[in-house]
C-alpha positions as CSV (number, residue, x, y, z in Angstrom):
1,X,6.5,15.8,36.9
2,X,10.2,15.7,36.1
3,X,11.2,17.1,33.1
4,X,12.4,13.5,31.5
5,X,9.3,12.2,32.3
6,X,7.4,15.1,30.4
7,X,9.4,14.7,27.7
8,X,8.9,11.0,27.4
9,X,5.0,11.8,27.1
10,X,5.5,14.4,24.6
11,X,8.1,12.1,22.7
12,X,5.1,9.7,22.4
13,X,2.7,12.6,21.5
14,X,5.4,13.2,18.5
15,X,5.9,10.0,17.5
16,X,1.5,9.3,17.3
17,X,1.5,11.8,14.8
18,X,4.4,10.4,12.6
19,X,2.6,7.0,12.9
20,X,-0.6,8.8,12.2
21,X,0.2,9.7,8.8
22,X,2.3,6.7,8.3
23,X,-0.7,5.1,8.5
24,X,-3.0,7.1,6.2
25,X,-1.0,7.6,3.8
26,X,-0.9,4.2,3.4
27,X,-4.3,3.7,3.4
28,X,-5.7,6.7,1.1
29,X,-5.1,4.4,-2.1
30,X,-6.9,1.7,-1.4
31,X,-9.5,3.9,-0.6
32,X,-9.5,5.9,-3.7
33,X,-9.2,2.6,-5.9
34,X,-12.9,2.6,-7.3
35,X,-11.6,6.2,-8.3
36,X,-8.4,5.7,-9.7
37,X,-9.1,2.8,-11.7
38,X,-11.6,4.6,-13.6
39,X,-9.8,7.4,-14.3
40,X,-6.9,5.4,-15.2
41,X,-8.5,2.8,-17.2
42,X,-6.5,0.2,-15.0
43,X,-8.2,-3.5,-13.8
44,X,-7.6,-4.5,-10.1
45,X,-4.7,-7.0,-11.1
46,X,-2.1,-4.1,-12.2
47,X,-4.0,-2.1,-9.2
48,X,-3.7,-5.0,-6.8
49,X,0.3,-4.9,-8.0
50,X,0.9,-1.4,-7.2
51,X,0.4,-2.4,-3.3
52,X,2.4,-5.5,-3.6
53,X,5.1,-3.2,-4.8
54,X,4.6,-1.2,-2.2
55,X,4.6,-4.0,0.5
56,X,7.3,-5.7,-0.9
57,X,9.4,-2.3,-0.9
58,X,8.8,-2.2,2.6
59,X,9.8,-5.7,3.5
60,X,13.0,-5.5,1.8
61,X,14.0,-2.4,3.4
62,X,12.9,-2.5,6.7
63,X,15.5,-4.9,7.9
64,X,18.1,-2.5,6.4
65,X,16.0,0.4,8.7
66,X,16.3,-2.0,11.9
67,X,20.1,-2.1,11.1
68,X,20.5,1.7,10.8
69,X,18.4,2.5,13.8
70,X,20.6,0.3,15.9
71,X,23.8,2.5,14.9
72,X,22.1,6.2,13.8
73,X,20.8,8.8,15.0
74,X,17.1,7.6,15.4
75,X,15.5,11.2,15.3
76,X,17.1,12.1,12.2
77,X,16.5,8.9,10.8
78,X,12.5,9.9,11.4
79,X,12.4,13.2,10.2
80,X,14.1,12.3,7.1
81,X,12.2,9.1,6.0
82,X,8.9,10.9,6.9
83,X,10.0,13.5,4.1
84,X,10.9,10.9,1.8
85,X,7.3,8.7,1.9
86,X,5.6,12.8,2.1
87,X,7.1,13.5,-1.0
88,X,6.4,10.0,-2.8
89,X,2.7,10.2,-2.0
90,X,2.4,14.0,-2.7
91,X,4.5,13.2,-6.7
92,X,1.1,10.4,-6.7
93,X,-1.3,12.8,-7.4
94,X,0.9,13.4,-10.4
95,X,0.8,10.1,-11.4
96,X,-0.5,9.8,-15.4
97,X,-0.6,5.6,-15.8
98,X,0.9,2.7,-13.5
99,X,4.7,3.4,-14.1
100,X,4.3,6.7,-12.1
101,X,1.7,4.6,-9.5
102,X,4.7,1.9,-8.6
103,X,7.5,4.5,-8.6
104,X,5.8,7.3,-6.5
105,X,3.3,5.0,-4.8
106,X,5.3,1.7,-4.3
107,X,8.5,2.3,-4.3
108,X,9.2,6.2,-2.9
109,X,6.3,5.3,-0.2
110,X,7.4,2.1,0.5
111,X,10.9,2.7,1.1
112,X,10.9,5.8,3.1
113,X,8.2,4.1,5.5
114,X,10.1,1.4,6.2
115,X,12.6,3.3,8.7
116,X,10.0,4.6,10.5
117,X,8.7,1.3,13.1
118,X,12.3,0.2,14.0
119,X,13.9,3.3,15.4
120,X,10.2,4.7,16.7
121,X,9.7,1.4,19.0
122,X,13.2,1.1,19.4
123,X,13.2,5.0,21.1
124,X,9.6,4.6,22.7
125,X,10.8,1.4,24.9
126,X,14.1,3.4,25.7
127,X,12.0,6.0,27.4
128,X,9.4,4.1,28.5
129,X,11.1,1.0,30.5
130,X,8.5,0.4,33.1
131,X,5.4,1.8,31.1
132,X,6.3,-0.6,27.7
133,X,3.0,-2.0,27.0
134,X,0.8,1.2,27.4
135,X,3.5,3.2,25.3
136,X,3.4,0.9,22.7
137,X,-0.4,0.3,23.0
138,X,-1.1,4.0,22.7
139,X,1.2,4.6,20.1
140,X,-0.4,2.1,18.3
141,X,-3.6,4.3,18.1
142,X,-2.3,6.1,15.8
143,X,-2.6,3.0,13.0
144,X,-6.2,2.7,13.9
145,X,-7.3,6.6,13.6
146,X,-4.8,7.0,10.8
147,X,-6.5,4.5,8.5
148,X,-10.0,5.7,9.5
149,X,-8.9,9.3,9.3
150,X,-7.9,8.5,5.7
151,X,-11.6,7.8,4.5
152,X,-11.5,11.7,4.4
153,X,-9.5,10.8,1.2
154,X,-13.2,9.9,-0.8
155,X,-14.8,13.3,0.0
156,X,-11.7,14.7,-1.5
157,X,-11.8,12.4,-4.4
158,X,-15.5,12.4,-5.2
159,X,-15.3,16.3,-4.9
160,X,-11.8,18.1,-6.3
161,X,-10.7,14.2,-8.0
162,X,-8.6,11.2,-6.6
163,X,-5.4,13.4,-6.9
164,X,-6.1,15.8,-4.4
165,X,-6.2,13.3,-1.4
166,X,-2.4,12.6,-2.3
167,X,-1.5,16.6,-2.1
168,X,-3.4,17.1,1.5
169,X,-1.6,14.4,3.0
170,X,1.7,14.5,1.4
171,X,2.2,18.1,2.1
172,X,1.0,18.1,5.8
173,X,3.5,15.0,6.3
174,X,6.2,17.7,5.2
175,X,4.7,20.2,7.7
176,X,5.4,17.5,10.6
177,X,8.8,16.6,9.7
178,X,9.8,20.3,10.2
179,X,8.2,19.4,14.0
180,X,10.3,16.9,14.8
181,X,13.2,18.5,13.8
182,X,12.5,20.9,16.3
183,X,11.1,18.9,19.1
184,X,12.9,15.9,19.3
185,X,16.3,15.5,21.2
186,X,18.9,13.5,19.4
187,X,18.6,10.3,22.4
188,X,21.6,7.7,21.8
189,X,21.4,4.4,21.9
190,X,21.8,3.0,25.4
191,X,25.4,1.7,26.6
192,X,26.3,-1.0,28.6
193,X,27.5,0.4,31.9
194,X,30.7,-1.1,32.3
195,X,31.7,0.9,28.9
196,X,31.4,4.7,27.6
197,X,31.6,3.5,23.9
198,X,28.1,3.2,21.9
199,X,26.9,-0.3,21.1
200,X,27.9,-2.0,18.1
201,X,25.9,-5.2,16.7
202,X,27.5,-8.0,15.1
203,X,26.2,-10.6,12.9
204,X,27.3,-13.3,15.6
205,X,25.0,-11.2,18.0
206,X,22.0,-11.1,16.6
207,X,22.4,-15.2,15.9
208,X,22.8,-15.6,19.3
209,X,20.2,-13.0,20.6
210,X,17.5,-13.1,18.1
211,X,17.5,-15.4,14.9
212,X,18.4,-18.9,16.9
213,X,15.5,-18.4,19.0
214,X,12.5,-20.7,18.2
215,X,10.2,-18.1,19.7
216,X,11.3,-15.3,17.5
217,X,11.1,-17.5,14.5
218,X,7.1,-18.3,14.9
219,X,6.1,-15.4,16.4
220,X,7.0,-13.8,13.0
221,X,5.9,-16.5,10.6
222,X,2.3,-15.7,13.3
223,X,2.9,-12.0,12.0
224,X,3.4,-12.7,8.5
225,X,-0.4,-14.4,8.5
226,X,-1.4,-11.5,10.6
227,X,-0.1,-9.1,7.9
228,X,-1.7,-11.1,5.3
229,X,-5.0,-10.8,6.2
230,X,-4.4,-7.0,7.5
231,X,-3.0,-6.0,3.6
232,X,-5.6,-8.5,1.8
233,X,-8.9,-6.1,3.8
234,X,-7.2,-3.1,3.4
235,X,-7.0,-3.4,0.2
236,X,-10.1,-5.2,-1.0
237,X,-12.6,-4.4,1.6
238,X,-14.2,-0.6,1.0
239,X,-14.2,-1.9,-2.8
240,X,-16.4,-5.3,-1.4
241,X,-18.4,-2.8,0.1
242,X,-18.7,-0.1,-2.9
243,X,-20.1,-3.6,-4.7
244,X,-21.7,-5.8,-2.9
245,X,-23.7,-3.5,-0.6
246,X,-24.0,-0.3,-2.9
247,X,-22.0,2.2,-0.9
248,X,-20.5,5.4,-2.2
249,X,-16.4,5.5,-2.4
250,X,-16.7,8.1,0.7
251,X,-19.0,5.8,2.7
252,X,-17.7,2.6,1.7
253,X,-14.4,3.8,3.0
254,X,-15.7,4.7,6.0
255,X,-18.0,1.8,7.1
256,X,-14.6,-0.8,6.2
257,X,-12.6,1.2,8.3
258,X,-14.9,2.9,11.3
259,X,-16.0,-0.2,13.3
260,X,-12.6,-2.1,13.1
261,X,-10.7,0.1,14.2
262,X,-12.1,1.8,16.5
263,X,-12.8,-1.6,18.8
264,X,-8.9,-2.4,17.6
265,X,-8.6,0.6,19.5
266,X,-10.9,-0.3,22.4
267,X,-8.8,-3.9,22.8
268,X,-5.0,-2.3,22.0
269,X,-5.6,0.3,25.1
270,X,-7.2,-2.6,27.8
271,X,-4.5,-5.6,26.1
272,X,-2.0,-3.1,26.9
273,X,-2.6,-1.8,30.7
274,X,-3.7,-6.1,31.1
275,X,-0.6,-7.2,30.4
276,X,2.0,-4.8,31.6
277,X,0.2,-6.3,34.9
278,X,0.0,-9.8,34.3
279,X,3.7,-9.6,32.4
280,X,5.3,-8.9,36.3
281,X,4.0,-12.5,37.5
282,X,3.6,-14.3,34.2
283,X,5.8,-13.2,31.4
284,X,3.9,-15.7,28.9
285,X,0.9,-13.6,29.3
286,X,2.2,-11.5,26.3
287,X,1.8,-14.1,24.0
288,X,-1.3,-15.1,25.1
289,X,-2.8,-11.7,24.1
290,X,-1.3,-12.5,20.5
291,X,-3.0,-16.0,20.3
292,X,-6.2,-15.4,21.6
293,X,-6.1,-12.3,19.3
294,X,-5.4,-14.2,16.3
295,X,-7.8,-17.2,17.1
296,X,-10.7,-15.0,18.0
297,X,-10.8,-12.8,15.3
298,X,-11.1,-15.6,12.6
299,X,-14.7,-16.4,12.7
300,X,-15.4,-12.8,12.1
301,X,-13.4,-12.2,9.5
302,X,-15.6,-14.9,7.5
303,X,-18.2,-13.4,8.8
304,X,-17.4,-10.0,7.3
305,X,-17.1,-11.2,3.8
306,X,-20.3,-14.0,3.7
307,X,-22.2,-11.5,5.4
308,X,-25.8,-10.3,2.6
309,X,-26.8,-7.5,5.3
310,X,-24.4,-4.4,6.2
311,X,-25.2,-4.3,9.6
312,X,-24.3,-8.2,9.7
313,X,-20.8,-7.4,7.9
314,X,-20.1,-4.3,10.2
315,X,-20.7,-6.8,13.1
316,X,-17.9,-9.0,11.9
317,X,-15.7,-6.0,11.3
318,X,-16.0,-4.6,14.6
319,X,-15.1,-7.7,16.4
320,X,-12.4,-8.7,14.1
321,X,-11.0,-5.6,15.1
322,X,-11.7,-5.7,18.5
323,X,-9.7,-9.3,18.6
324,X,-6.6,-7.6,16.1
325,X,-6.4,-4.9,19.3
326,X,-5.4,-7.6,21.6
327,X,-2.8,-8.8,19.4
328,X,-1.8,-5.8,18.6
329,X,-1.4,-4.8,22.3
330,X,2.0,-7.1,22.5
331,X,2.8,-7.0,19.2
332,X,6.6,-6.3,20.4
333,X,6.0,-6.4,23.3
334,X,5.9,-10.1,23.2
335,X,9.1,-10.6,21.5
336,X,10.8,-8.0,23.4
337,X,10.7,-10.4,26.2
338,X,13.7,-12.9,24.9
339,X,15.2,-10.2,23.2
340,X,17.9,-7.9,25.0
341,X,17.7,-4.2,24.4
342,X,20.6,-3.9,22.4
343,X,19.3,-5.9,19.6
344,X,15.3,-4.9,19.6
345,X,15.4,-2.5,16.3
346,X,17.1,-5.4,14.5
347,X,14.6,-7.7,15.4
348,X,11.7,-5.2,14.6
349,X,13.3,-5.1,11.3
350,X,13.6,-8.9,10.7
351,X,9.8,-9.3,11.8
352,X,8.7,-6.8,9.7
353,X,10.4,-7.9,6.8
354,X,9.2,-11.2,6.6
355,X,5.2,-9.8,7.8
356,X,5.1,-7.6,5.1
357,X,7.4,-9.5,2.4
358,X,4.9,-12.6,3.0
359,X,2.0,-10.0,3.3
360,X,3.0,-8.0,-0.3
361,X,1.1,-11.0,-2.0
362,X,-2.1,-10.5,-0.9
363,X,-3.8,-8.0,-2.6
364,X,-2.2,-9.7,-5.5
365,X,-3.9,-13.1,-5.0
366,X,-7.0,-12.0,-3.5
367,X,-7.9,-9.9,-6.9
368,X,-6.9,-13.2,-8.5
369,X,-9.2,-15.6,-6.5
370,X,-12.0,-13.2,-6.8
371,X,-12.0,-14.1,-10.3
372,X,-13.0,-17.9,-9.5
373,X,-14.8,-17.6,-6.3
374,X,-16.0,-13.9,-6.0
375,X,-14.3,-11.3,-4.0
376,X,-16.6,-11.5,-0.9
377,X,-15.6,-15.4,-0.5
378,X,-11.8,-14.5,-1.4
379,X,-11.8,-12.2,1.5
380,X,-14.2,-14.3,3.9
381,X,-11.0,-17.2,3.1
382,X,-8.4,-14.8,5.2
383,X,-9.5,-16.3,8.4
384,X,-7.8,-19.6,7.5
385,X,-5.0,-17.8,7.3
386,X,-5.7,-15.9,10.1
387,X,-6.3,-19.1,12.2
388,X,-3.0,-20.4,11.4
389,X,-1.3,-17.6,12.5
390,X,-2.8,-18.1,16.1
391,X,-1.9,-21.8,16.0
392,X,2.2,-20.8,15.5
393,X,1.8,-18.5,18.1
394,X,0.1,-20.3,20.5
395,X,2.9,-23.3,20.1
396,X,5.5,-21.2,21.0
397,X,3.9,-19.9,24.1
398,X,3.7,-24.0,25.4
399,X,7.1,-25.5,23.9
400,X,9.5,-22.5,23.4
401,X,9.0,-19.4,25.5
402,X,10.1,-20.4,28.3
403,X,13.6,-21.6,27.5
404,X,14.0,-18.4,25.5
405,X,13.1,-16.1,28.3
406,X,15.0,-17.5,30.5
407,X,18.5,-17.5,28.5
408,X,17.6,-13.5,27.7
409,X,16.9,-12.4,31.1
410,X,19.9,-14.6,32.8
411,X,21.9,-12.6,30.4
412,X,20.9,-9.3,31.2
413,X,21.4,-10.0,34.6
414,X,24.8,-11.2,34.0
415,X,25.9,-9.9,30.9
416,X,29.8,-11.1,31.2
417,X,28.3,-14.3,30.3
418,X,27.1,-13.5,26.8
């Protein structure tokens, strides 16, 4: 094995732990809730608003980080926002009321994971050109055994108190951005050949590239649903199943996490080597793993929330996650396809802005519908939403892909024509 190729491997290897803790760390609150809001003396609507701060934190910014990690050094830009959300979730366990939960929680944690996605994808399809799917697939992983992982967080909690999860994970994300210092190389952005000078993106660019292309515009309003649904049973679901099936905070954390992700894990690895081989003879193949993703896992997710026995609700979990995997599997991968390289960390950061800007009001509106309906109906009511996503993205797979494909991959080919 050639020493690039190694090191492409061992980038990924890098980059899953990043995502890893990324992950938990976003998680470990939710999971603590039960926890924190009786220590705190705090209902779930101020609770529910310390994730929306969070979420909408992230939304606003990541745009800003897909702009950056088009014209920055991408490693640096890693190892320092990995220090920034470390240190925000490690100053939580200090927190005293909900002022210190929004600052440290929402806003220091929100902001310094929302340069992580773009430059991460952005270097992984650099180095992995023929082997895009399965990189991003397995690097995906890490969001499913991060969030599981982070059930950990209620042994902590139940045993030392809910501040101690914060300090564990906070200071081993510290730890790993010393790592990546070390390990990473410094890789540029790619440059046209006919040039020697890096790329620079205009705003006249990424109109023509990305934002006047039907496809990118409803495969991210699909995301935004999809984000939805993800926040609103992060949030809500281990304290659904703390109530409503008498679970402890360690094992309701557990049993909402376990089954979903690991089949989301199960579908993300087999969506992912599918369609890098179907993607060679039928490039629309990527977006039929997001539909059939989205439509599929709709009944479950009603079936998760209505459901009076546990093993009936860990059912629904499990294949709602199993269904999320196959999305997930060409998550960007799907709308790398009518997007040139140039512009694919500003697109990551306009998707991901709008997901998890649209997204921030879940946990929000779920705590409020609770109220009326009851929180196992509020969440079972996410696969409407979750349907609709799969609708918007199967409608641009039969009206505008096509088109769109075609104009980005006649450009590459001939790119004195853009």
């Amino acid at each position: 094995m050639s020493a690039k190729s190694a090191y492409r491997w061992e980038l990924l290897g890098l980059l899953w732990i990043a995502f890893f803790l990324h992950q938990a760390d976003r998680q470990i609150y939710n999971n603590l809730l039960p926890l924190i809001e009786k220590d705190l003396q705090l209902s779930r609507t101020p609770l529910g608003l310390v994730t929306a701060t969070f979420t909408w934190i992230y939304g606003l910014m990541v745009p800003v980080g897909g702009y950056v990690g088009d014209r920055w050094r991408r490693k640096w830009i890693i190892v320092l926002m990995l220090l920034v959300w470390s240190v925000g979730t490690l100053l939580t366990g200090l927190s005293t009321g909900l002022l210190g939960l929004i600052l440290f929680r929402g806003i220091a944690s929100g902001f310094g994971e929302a340069f992580y996605a773009p430059s991460a994808n952005s270097l992984l399809t650099q180095w992995h050109e023929k082997t895009r799917a399965l990189a991003m697939s397995l690097h995906q992983t890490a969001l499913y055994t991060g969030i599981v992982a982070s059930f950990a967080v209620g042994i902590l909690g139940e045993n030392f108190g809910w501040r101690s999860g914060f300090y564990v994970f906070g200071g081993v994300g510290i730890l790993w951005a010393a790592v990546l210092a070390w390990r990473m190389d410094d890789t540029p952005q790619p440059r046209p050949a006919e040039t020697a000078h890096p790329v620079r993106v205009s705003g006249r660019e990424l109109w023509d590239h990305v934002f006047s292309k039907p496809t990118v515009w409803l495969l991210t309003l699909g995301f935004v649903g999809m984000v939805f649904c993800q926040i609103g049973y992060l949030t809500w679901m281990p304290t659904l199943l703390h109530e409503k099936h008498g679970l402890s905070v360690t094992w309701a954390g557990l049993n909402a996490l376990l089954y979903h992700h690991a089949c989301a894990f199960l579908g993300v690895v087999v969506g992912g080597q599918w369609s890098d081989r179907l993607a060679r003879r039928w490039p629309r193949s990527r977006l039929a793993f997001q539909y059939v993703g989205l439509l599929g896992a709709a009944p479950f997710i009603w079936l998760m929330g209505q459901a009076d026995r546990l093993m009936v609700c860990c059912l629904g979990l499990a294949l709602f996650g199993l269904f999320r995997g196959i999305y997930d599997s060409n998550l960007f991968a799907g709308p790398f396809e009518v997007t040139p390289a140039p512009y694919r960390s500003s697109l990551l950061g306009f998707i991901l802005c709008f997901g998890f800007l649209g997204g921030a009001f879940a946990p929000v509106l779920l705590a409020e519908l609770a109220q009326q309906v009851g929180l196992d109906r509020a969440v079972s009511l996410l696969s409407v939403v979750h349907a609709g996503a799969g609708v918007l993205v199967l409608l641009a797979a039969l009206t505008t892909f096509r088109r769109d494909y075609t104009k980005t991959h006649l450009l590459e080919k001939n790119p004195s024509h853009a």
